[in-house]
C-alpha positions as CSV (number, residue, x, y, z in Angstrom):
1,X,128.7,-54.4,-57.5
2,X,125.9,-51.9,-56.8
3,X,123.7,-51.2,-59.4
4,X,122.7,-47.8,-60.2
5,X,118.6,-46.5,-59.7
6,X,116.7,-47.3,-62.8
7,X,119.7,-49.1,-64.8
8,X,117.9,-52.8,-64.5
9,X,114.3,-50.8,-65.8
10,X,116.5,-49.2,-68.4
11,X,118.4,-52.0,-69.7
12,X,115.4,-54.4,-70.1
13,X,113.5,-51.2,-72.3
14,X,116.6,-51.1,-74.2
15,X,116.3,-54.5,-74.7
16,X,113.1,-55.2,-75.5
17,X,113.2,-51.4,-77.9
18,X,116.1,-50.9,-79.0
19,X,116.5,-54.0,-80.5
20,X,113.2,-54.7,-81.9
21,X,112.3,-56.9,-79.2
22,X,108.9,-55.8,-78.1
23,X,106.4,-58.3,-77.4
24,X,103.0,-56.0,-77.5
25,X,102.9,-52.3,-77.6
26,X,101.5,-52.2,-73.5
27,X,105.0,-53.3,-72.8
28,X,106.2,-50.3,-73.7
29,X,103.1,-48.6,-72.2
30,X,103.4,-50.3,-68.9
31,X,107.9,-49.7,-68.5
32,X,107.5,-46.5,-69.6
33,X,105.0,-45.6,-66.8
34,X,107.7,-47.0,-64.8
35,X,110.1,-45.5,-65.5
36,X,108.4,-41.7,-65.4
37,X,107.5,-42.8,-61.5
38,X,111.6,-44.1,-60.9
39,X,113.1,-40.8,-62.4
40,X,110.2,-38.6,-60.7
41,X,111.6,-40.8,-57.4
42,X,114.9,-40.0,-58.1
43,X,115.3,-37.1,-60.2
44,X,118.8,-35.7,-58.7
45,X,120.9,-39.2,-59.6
46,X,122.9,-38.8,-62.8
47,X,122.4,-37.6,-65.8
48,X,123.1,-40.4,-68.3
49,X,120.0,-42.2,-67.1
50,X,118.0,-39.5,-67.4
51,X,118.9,-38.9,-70.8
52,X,118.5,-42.5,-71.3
53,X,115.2,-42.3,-70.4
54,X,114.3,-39.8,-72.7
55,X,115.6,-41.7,-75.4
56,X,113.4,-44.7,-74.9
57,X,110.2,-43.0,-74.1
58,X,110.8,-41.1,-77.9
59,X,111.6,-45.1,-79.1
60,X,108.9,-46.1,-77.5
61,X,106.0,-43.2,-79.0
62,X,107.4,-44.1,-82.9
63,X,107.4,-48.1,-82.3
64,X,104.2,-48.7,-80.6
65,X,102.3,-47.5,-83.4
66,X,103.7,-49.5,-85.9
67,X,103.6,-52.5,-83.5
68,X,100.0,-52.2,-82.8
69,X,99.4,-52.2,-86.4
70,X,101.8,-55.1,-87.0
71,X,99.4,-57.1,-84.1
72,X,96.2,-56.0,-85.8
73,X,97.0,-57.7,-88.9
74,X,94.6,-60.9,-88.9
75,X,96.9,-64.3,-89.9
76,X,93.9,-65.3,-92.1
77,X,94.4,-62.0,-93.7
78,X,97.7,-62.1,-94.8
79,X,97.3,-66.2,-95.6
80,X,94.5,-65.1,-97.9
81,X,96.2,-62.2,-99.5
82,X,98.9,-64.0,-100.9
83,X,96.8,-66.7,-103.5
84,X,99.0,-69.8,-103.5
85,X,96.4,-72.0,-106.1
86,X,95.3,-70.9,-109.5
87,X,92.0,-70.7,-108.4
88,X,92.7,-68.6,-105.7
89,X,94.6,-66.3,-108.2
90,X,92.1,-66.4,-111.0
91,X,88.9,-65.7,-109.0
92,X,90.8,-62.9,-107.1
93,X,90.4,-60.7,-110.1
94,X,88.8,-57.4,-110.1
95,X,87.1,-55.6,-112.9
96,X,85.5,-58.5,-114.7
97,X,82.4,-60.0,-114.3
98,X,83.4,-63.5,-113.1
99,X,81.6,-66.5,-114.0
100,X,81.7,-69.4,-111.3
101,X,80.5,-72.8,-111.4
102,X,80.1,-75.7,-109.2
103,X,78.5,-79.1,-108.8
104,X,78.1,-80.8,-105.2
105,X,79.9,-84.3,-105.7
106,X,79.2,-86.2,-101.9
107,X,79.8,-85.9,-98.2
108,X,81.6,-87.7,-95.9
109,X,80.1,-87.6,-92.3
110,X,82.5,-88.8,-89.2
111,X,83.0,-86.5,-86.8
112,X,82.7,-83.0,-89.0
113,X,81.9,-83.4,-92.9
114,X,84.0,-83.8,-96.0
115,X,82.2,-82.0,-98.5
116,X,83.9,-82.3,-102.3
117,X,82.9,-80.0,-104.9
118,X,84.0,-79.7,-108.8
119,X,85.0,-76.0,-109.5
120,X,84.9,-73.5,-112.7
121,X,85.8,-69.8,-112.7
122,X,85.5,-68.1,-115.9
123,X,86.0,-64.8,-117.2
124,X,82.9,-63.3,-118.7
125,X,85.1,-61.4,-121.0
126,X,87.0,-64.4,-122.7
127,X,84.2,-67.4,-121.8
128,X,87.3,-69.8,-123.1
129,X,89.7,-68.9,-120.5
130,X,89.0,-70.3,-117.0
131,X,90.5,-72.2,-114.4
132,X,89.0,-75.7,-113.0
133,X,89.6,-77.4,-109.6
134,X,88.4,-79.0,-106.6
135,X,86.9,-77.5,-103.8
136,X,87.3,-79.4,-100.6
137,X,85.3,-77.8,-97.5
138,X,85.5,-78.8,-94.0
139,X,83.1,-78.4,-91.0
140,X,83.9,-79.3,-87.5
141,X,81.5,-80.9,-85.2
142,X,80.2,-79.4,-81.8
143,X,78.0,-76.3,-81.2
144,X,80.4,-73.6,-83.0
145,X,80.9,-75.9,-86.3
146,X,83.8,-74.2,-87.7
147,X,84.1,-74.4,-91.9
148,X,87.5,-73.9,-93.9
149,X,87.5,-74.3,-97.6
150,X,90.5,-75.5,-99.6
151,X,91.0,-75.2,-103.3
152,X,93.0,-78.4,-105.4
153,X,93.7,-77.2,-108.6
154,X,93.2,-79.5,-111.6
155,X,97.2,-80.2,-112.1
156,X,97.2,-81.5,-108.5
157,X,94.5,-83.1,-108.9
158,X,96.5,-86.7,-110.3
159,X,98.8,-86.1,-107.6
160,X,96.0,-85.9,-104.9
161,X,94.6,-89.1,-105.9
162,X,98.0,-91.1,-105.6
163,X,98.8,-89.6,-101.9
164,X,95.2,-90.8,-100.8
165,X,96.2,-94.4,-102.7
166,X,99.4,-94.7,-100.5
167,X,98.3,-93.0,-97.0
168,X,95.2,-95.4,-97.2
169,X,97.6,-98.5,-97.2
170,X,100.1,-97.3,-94.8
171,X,100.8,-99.1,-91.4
172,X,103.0,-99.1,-88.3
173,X,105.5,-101.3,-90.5
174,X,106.6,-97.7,-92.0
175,X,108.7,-96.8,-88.9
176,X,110.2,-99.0,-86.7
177,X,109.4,-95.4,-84.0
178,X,106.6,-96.4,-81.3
179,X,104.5,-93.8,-82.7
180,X,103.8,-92.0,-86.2
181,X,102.3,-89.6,-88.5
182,X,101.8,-89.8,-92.7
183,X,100.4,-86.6,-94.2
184,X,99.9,-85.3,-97.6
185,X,99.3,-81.5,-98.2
186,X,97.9,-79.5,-101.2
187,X,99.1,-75.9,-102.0
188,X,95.4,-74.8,-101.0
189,X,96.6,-76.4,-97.2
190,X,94.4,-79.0,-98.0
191,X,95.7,-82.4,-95.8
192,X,95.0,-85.8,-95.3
193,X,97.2,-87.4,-92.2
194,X,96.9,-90.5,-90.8
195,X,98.9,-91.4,-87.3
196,X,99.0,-93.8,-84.6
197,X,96.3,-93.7,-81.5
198,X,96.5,-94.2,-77.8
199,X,94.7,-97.6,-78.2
200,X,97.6,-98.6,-80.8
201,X,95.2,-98.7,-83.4
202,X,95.1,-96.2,-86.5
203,X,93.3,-92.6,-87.1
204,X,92.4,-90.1,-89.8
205,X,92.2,-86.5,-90.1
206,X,90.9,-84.5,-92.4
207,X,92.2,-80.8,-92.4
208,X,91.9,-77.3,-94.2
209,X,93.7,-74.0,-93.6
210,X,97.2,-73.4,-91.9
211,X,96.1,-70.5,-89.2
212,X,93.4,-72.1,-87.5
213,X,93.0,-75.3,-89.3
214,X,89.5,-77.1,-89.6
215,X,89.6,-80.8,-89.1
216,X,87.3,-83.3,-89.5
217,X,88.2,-86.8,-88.1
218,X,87.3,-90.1,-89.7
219,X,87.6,-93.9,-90.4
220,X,90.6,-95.3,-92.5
221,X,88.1,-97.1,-94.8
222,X,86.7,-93.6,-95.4
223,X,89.7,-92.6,-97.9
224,X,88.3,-95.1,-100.6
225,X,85.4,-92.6,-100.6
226,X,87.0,-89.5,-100.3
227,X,89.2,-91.3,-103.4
228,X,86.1,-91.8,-105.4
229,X,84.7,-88.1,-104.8
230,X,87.6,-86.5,-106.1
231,X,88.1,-88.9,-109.2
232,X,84.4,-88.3,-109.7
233,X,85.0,-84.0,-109.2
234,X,87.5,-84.9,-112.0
235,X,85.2,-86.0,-114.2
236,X,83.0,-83.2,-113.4
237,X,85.6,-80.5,-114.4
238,X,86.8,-82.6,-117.8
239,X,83.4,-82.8,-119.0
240,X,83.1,-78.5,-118.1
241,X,86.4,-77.8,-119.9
242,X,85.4,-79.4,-122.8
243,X,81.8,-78.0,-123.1
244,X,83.5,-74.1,-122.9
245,X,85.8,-75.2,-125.7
């Protein structure tokens, strides 16, 4: 069956328009350029692609606008505007005069650092009412050393402490699969996962952030120290809470 000028053009911009289906706003740019050449080319065949034509280029000038906007949006951005720990929601606010403060616990140096901080925010206006947590901040190795910080609030922080007790004593017995993985993840997209190697042996990673995670990788034994920095941060943020009292 013979296909009419244009209709294979047309039917892919109704596609990829009409349906929502556009992939970046030069598509548009690019088929509608296309398009103007074809029906230029071939201006006395019928009249029902023409009008087609005039439909999608309308489509087109109203969508690529918005879609260009929609592409702009940086993923950090919208990750960040959306708080998903206390912390994040507390020291978010606007208006007050906020009071933050923090004590350096320890490092962890393997290939990138595991830096562990205790955490207070504070409202100037109420000096009672705060929020306490962890901050756990992590910087790749190599020349661009790429940092991501991840809050643990102080409710998770129990809960932290028992996933780093049970991922340091896993093994290969978990699964009887060739190959695994074992990770525990804060609401701050803090993780710890540990998974099999290519020499059969064990490794550990160390990660912060969901769009363009930061990840540190070290040794298995190194999660008895990461254990004893966060019980430590712990202490840290007990001792603060009860001093604002």
């Amino acid at each position: 069956m013979k296909r009419k000028p244009g209709s294979y053009l047309l039917r892919l911009a109704e596609r990829r328009i009409v349906n929502g289906r556009v992939y970046r706003p030069a598509f548009a740019v690019y088929i509608t350029l296309g398009l103007i050449i074809h029906c230029h080319l071939h201006s006395h065949h019928n009249r029902e692609n023409q009008l087609r034509f005039t439909t999608f280029v309308l489509l087109a000038a109203f969508a690529a606008p918005t879609l260009a906007q929609q592409q702009a949006v940086d993923p950090a951005a919208q990750q960040r505007a959306a708080p998903s720990t206390q912390i994040e929601a507390f020291s978010a606010k606007t208006g007050v005069v906020m009071v933050k403060g923090f004590s350096t616990i320890g490092r962890i140096r393997g290939q990138g650092i595991v830096s562990v901080d205790a955490r207070e925010f504070r409202d100037a206006s109420s000096p009672k009412t705060g929020v306490y947590g962890i901050a756990i901040e992590i910087k790749e190795p190599g020349r661009l050393e790429r940092e991501s910080r991840s809050f643990i609030d102080q409710d998770e922080i129990d809960s932290l402490v028992s996933g780093v007790d049970y991922i340091s004593k896993i093994s290969k017995s978990v699964t009887i699969m060739k190959d695994f993985e074992a990770e525990y993840r804060t609401k701050g997209d803090f993780s710890i996962t540990v998974f099999s190697n290519s020499t059969g042996g064990l490794s550990l990673a160390i990660a912060s952030g969901r769009v363009g995670k930061t990840s540190a990788f070290l040794k298995l034994g190194d999660l008895d120290q990461l254990k004893a920095l966060i019980l430590e941060a712990k202490k840290a943020i007990e001792e603060a809470k009860a001093a604002a009292k």
